[in-house]
The first five atom37 places (N, CA, C, CB, O) and aatype in JSON, in Angstrom:
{
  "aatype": [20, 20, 20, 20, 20, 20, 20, 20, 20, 20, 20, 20, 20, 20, 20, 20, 20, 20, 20, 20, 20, 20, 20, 20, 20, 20, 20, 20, 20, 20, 20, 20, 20, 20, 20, 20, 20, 20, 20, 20, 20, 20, 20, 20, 20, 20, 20, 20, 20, 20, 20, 20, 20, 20, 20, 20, 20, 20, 20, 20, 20, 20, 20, 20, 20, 20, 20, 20, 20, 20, 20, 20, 20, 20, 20, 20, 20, 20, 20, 20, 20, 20, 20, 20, 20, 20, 20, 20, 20, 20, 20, 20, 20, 20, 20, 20, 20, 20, 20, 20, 20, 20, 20, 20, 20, 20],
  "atom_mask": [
    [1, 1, 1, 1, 1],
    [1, 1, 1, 1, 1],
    [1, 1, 1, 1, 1],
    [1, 1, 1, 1, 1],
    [1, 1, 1, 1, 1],
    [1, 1, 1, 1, 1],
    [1, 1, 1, 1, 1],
    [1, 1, 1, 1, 1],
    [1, 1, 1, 1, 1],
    [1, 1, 1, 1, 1],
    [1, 1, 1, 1, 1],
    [1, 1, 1, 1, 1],
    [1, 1, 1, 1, 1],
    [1, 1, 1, 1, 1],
    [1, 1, 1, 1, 1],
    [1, 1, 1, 1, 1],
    [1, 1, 1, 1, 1],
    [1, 1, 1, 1, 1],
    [1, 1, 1, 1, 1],
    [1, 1, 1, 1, 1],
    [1, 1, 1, 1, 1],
    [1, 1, 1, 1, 1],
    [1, 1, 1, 1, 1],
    [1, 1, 1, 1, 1],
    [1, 1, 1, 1, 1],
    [1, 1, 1, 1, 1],
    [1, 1, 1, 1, 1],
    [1, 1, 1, 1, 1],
    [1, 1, 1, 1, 1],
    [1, 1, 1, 1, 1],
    [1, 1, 1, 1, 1],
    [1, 1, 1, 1, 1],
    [1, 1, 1, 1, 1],
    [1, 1, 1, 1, 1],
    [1, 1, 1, 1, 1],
    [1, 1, 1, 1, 1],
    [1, 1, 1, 1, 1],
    [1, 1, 1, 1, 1],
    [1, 1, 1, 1, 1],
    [1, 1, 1, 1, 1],
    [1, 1, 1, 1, 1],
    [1, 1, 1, 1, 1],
    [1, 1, 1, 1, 1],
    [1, 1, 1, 1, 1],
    [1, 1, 1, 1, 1],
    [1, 1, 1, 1, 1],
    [1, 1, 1, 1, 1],
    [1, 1, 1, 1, 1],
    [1, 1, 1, 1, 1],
    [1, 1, 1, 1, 1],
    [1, 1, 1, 1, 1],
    [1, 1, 1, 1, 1],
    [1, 1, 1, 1, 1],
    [1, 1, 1, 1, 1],
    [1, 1, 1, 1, 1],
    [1, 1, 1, 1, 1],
    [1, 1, 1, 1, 1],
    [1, 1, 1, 1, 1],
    [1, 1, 1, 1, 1],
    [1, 1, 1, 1, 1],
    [1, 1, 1, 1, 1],
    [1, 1, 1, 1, 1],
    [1, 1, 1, 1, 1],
    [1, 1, 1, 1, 1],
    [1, 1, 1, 1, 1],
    [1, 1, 1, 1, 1],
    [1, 1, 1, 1, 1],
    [1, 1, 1, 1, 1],
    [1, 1, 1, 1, 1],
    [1, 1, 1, 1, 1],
    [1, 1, 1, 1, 1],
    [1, 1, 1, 1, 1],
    [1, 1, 1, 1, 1],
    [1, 1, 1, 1, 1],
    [1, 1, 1, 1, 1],
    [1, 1, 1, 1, 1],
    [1, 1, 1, 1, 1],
    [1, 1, 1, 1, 1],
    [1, 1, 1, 1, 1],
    [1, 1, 1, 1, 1],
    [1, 1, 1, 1, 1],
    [1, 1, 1, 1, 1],
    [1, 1, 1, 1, 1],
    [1, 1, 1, 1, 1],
    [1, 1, 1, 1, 1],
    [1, 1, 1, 1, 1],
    [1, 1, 1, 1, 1],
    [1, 1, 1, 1, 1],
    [1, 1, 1, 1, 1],
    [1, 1, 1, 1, 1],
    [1, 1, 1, 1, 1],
    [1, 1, 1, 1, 1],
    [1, 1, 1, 1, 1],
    [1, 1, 1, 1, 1],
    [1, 1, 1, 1, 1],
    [1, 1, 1, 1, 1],
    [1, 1, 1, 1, 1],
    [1, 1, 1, 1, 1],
    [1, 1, 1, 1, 1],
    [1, 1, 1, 1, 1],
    [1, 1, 1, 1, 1],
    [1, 1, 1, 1, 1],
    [1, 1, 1, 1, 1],
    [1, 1, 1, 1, 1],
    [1, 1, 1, 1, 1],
    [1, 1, 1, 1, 1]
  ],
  "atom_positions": [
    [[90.78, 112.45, 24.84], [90.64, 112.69, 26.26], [91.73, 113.67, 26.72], [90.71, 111.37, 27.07], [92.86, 113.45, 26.29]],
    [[91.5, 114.83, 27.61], [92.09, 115.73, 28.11], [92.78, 115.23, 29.5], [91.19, 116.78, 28.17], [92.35, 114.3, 30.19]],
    [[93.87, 115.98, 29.77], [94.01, 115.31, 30.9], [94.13, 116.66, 31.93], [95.33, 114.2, 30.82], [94.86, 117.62, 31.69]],
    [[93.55, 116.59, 32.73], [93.69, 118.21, 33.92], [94.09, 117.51, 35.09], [91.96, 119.35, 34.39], [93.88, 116.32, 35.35]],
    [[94.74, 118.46, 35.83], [95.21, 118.22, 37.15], [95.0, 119.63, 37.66], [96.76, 117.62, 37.28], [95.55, 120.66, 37.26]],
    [[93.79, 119.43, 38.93], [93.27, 120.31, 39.8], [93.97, 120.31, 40.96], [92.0, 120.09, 40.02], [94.13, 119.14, 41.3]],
    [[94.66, 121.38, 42.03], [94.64, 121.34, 42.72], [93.66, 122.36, 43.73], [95.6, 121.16, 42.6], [93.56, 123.48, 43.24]],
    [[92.96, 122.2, 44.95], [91.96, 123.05, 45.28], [91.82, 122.57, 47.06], [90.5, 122.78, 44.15], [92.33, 121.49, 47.35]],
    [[91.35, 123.12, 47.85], [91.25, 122.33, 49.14], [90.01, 121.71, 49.38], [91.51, 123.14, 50.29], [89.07, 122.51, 49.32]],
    [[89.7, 120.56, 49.62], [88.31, 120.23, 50.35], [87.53, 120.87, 50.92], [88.33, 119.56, 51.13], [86.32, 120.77, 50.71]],
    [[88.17, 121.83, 51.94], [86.95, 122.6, 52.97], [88.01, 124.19, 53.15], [86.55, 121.42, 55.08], [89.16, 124.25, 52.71]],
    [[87.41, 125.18, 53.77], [87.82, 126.24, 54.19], [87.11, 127.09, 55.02], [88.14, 126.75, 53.34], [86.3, 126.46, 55.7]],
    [[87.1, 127.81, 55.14], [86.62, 128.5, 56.4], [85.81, 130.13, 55.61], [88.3, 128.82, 57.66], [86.37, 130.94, 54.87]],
    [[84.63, 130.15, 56.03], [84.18, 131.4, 55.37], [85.12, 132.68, 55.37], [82.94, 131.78, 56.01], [85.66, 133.06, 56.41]],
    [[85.3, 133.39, 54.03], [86.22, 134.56, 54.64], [87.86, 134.22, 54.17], [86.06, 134.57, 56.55], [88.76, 135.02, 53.92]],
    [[87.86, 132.83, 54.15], [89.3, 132.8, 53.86], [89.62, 132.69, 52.66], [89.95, 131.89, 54.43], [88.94, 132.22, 51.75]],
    [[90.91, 133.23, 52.63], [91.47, 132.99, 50.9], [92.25, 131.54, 50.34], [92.74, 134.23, 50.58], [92.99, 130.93, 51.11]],
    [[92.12, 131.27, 49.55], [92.33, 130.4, 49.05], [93.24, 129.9, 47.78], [91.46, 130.3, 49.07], [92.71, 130.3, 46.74]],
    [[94.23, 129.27, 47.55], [94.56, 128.97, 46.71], [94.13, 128.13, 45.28], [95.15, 128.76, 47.25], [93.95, 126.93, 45.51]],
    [[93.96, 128.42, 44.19], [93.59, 127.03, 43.25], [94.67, 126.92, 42.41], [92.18, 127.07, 42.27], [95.62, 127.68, 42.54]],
    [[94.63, 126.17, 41.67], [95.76, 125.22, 40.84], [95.25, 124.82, 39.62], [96.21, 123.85, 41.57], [94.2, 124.22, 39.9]],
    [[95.38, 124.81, 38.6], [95.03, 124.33, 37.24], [96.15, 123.69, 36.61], [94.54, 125.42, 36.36], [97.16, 124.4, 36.58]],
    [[96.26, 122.47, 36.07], [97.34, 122.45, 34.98], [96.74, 121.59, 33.89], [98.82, 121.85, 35.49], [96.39, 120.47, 34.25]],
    [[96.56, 121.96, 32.53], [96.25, 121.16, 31.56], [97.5, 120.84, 30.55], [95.12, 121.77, 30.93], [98.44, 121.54, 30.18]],
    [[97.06, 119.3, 30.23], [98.31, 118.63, 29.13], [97.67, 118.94, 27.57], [98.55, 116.55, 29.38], [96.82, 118.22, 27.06]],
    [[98.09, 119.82, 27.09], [97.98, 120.66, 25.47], [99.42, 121.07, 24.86], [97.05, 122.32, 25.62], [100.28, 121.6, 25.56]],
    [[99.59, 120.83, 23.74], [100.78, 121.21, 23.5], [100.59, 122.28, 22.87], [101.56, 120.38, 22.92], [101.66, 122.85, 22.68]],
    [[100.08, 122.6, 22.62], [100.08, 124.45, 21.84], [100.87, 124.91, 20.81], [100.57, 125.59, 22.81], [101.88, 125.6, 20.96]],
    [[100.36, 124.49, 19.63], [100.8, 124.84, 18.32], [100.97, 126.5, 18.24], [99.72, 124.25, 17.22], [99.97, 127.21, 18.27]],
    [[102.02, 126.95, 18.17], [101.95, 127.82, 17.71], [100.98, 128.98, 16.22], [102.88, 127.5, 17.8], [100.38, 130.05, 16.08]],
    [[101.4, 127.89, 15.51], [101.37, 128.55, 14.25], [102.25, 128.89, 13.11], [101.06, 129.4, 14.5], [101.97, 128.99, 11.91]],
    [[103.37, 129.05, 13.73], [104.67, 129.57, 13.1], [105.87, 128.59, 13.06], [105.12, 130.8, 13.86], [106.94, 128.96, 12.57]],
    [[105.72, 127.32, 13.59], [106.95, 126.15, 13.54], [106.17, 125.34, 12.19], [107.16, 124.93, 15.36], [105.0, 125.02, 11.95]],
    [[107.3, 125.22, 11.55], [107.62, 123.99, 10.3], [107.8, 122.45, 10.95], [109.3, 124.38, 9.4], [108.62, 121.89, 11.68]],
    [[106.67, 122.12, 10.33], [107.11, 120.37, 10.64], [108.12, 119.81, 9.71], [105.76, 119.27, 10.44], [108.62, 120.46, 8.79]],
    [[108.57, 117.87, 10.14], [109.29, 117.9, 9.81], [109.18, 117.7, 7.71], [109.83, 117.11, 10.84], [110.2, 117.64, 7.03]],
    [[108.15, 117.66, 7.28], [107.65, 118.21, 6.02], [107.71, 119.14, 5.7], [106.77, 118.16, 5.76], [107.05, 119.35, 4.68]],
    [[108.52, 120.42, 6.32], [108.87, 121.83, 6.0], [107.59, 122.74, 5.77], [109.78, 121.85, 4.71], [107.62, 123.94, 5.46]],
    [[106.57, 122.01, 5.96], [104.94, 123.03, 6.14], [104.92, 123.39, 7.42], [103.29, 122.2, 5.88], [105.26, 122.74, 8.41]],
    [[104.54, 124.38, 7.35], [104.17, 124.92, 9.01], [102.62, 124.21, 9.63], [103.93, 126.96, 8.98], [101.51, 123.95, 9.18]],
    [[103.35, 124.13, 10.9], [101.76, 122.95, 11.82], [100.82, 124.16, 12.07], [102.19, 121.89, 13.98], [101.17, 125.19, 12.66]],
    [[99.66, 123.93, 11.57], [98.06, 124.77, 12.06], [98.47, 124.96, 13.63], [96.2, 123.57, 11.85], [98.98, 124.14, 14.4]],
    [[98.01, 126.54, 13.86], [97.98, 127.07, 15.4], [97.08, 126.08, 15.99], [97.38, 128.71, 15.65], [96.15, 125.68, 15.29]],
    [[97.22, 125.64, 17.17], [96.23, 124.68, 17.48], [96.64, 125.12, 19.29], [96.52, 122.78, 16.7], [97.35, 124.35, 19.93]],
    [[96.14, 126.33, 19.89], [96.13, 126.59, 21.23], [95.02, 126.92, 21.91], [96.88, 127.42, 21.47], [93.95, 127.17, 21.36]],
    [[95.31, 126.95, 23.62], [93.57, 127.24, 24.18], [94.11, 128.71, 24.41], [92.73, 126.2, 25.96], [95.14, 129.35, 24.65]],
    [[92.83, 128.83, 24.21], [92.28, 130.37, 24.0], [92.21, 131.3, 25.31], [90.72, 130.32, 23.42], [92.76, 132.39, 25.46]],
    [[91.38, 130.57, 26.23], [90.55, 131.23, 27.31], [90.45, 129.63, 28.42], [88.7, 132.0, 26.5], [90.25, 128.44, 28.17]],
    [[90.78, 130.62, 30.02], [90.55, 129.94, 30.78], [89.78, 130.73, 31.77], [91.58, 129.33, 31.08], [90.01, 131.93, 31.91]],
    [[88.83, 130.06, 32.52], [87.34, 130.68, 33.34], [87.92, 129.75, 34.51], [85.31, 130.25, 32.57], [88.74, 128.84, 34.38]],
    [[87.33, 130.15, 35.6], [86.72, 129.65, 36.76], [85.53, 129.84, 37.14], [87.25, 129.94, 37.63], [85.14, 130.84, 36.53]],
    [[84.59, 129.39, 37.91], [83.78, 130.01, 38.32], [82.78, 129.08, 39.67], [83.14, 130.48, 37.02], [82.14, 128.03, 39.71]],
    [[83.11, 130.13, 40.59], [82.16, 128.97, 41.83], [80.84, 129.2, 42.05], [82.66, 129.02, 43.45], [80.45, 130.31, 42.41]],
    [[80.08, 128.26, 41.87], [78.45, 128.03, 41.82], [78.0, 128.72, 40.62], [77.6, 128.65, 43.15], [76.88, 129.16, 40.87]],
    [[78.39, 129.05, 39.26], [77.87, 129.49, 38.45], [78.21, 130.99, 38.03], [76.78, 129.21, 38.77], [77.73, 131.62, 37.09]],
    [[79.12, 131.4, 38.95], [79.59, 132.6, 39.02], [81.4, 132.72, 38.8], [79.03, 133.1, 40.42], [82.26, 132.28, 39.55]],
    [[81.56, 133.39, 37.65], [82.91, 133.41, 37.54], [83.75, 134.19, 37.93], [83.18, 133.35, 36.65], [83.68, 135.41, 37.72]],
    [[84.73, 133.58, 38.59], [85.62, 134.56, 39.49], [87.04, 134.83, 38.8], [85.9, 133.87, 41.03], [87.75, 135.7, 39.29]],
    [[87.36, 134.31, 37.98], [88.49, 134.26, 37.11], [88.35, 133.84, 35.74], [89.38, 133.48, 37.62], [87.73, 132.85, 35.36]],
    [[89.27, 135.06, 34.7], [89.41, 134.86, 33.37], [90.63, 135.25, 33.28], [88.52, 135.46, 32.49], [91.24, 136.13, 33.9]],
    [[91.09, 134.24, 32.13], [92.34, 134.79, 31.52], [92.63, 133.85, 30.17], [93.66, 134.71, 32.7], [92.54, 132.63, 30.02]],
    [[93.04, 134.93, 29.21], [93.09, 135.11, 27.97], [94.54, 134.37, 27.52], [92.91, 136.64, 27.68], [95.42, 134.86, 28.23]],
    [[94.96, 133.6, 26.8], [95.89, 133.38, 26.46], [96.74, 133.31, 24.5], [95.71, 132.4, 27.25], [96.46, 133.01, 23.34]],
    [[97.57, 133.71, 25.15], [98.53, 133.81, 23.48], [98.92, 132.56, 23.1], [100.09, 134.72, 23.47], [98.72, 131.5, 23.7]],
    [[99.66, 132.79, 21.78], [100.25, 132.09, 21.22], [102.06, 131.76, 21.85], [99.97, 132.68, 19.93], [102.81, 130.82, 21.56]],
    [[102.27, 132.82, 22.67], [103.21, 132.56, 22.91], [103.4, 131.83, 24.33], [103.74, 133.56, 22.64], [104.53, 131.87, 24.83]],
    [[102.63, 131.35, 24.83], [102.11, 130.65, 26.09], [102.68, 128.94, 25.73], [100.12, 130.87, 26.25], [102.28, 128.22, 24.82]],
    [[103.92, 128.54, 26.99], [104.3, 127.03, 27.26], [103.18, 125.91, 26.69], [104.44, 126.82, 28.95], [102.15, 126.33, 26.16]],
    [[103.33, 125.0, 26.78], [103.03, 123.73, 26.51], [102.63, 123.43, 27.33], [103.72, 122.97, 26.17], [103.52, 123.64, 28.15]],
    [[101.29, 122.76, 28.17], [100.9, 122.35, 29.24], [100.54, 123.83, 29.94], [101.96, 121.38, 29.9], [101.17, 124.01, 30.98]],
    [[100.07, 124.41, 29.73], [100.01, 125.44, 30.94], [99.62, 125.58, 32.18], [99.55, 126.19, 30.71], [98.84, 124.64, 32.38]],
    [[99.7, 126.12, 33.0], [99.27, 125.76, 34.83], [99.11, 127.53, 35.3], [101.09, 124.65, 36.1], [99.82, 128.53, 35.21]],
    [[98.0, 127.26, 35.72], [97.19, 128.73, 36.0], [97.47, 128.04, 37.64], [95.06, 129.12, 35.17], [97.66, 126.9, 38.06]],
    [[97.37, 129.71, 38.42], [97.74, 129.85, 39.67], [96.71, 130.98, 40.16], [99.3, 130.17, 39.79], [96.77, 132.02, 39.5]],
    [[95.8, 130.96, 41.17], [95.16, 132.37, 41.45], [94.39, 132.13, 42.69], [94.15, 132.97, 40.21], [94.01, 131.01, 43.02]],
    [[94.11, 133.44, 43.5], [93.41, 132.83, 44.43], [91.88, 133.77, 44.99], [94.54, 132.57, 45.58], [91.75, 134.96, 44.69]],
    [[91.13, 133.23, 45.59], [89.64, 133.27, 45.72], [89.16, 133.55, 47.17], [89.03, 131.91, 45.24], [89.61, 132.86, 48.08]],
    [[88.39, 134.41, 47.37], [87.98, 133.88, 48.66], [86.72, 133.57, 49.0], [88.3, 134.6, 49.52], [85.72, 134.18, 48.61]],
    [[86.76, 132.11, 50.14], [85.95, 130.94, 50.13], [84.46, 131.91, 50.71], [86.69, 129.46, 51.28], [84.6, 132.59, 51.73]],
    [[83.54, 131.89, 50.22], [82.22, 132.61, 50.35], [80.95, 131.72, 50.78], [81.91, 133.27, 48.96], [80.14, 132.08, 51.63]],
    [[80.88, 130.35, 49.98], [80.1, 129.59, 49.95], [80.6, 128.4, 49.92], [79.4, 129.82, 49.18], [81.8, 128.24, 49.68]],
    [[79.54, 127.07, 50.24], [80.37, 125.51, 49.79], [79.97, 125.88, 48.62], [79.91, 123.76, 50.34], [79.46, 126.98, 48.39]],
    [[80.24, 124.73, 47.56], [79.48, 124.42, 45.9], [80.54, 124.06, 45.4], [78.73, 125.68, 44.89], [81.45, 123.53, 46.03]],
    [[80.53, 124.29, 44.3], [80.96, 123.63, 43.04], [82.25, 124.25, 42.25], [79.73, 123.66, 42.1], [81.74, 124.87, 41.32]],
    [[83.84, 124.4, 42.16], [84.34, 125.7, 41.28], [84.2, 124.69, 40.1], [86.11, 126.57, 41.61], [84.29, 123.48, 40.29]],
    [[83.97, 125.28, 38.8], [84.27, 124.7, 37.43], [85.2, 125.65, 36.92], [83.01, 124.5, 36.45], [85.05, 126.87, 36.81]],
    [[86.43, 124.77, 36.55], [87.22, 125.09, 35.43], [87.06, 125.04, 34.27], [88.01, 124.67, 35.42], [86.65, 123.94, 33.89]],
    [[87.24, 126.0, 33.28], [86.75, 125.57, 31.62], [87.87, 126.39, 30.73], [84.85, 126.22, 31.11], [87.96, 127.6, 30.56]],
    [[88.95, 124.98, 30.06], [89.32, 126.26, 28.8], [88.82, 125.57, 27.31], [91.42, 126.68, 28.67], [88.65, 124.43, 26.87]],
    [[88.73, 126.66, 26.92], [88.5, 126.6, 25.1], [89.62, 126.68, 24.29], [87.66, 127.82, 24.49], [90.64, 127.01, 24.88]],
    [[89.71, 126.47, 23.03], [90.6, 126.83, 22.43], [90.27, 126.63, 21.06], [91.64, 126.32, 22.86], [89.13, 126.44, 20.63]],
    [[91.71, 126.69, 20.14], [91.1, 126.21, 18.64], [90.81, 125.49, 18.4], [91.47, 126.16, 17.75], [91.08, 124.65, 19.26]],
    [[89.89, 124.79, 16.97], [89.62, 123.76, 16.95], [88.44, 122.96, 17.15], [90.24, 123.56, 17.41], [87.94, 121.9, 16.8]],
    [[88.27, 123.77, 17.74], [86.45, 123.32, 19.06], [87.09, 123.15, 20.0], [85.19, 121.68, 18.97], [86.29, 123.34, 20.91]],
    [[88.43, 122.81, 20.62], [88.97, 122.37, 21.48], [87.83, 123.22, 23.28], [90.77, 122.8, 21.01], [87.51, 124.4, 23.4]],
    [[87.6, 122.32, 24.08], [87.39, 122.35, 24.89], [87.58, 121.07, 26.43], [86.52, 122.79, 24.36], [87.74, 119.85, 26.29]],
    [[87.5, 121.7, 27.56], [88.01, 120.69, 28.78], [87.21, 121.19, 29.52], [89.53, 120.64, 29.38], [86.85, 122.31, 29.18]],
    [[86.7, 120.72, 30.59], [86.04, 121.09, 31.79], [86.25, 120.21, 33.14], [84.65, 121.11, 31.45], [86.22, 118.98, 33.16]],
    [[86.45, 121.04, 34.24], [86.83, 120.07, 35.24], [86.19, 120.78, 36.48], [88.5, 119.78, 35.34], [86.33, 122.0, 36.5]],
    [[85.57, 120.26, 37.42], [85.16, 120.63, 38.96], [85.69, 120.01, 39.92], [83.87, 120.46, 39.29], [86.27, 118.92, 39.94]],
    [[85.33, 121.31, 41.28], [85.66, 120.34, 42.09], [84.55, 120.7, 43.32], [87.32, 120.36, 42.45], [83.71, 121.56, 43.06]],
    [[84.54, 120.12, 44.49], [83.76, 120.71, 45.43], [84.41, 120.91, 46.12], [82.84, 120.26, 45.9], [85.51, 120.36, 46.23]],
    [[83.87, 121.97, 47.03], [84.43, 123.02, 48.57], [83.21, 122.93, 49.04], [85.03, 124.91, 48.47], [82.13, 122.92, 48.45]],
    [[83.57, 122.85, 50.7], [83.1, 122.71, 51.57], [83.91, 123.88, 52.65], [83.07, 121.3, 51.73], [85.08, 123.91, 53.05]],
    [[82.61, 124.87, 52.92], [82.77, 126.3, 53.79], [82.42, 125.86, 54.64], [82.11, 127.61, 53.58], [81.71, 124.85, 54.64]],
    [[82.89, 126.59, 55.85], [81.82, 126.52, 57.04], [82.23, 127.42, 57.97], [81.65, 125.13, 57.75], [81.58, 127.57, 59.01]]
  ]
}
């Protein structure tokens, strides 16, 4: 089980901009650290993070290997419609998370 923490507003006003918030708990293997068995641990990081409200994605971003532990995406949108934003990252592994939320325009 993944654990995400969304932040996003309930409602907004057509036209306005908006803040969102992402933070997922991943620790992000590099690739290049030695465990304590002196083998190096398999890269094990997310790849790609999307947004997208009602089916339409408004944000991508690509991530390295050299990217924190837990990472927390910051970006902002402006509110067009109510519906649905879905968050989605991938990564190695099969690794995947998905999280929504709803907005309410008016």
């Amino acid at each position: 089980m993944t654990n995400v923490l969304i932040n996003a507003p309930k409602t907004a006003k057509k036209g306005e901009v908006i803040e969102l918030k992402a933070l997922i708990m991943h620790t992000m293997e590099t690739g290049f650290r030695p465990g304590t068995n002196g083998r190096i641990i398999p890269r094990n990081i997310i790849e790609r993070f999307t947004a997208s409200w009602n089916g339409s994605e408004i944000f991508r971003m690509d991530f390295s290997p050299a990217i924190a532990a837990n990472p927390f995406v910051s970006f902002f949108a402006v509110a067009s419609e109510s519906g649905k934003i879905t968050f989605r990252w991938t990564g190695d592994e099969g690794f995947a998370a998905e999280e929504s939320v709803a907005i309410d325009v008016a």
